[in-house]
N, C-alpha and C positions, 0 to 999 in steps of 0.2 A: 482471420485467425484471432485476432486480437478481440474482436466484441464475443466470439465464442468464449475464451479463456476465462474473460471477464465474467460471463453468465454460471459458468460452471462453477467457477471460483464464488460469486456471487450467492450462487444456490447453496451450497456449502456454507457460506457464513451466516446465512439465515436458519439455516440448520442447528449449526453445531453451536455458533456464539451464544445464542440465551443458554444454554445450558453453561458453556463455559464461564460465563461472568456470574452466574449465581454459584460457582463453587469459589468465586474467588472472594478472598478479603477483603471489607470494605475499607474504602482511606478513612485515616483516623481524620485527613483537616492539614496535616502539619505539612504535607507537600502539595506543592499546585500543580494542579493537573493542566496540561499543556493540549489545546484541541485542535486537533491536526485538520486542515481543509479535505484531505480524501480520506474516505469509507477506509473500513479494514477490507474487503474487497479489491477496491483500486489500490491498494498497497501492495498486497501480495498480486494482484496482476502485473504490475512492473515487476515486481521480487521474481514471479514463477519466469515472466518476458526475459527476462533478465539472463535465468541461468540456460534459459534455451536458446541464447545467443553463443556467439563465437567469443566472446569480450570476456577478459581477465578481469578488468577492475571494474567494480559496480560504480564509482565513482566519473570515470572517462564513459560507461556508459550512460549514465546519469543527465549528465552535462551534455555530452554530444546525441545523444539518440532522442532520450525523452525529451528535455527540454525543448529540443530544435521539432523534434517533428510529431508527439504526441503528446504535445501539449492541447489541442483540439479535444483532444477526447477527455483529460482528466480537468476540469474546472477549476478544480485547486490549487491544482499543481503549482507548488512552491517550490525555492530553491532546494539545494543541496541540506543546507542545515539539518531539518528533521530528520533524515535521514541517521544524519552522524552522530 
């Protein structure tokens, strides 16, 4: 279920993203941009994971689900901080 979501979700941001970053505003420079280890894909794969679970706080599920046991699948995968 999880490499499905992923691909769908995947396909969608190969899609939609070039278009959406060319309407957006370039940085002027004065802030630094911070470069996340997962895709915009694998983020919203946890995000969409996420709310199709039973779990209240993204936070307990964070920590307890992703970290512990789907950490295999996302490479990057860093702690909590990005997130918050």
């Amino acid at each position: 279920m999880l490499t499905r979501l992923f691909c769908e979700l995947d396909d969608f941001c190969q899609d939609f993203l070039p278009t959406w970053h060319f309407g957006l505003r370039r940085p002027t420079g004065k802030h630094p941009r911070r470069h996340c280890g997962l895709t915009d894909s694998e983020i919203m794969t946890i995000l969409v994971y996420y709310h199709q679970s039973d779990t209240a706080l993204f936070k307990w599920f964070y920590q307890q689900h992703v970290l512990v046991y789907l950490k295999g699948h996302f490479p990057g995968l860093a702690g909590l901080s990005p997130f918050c």
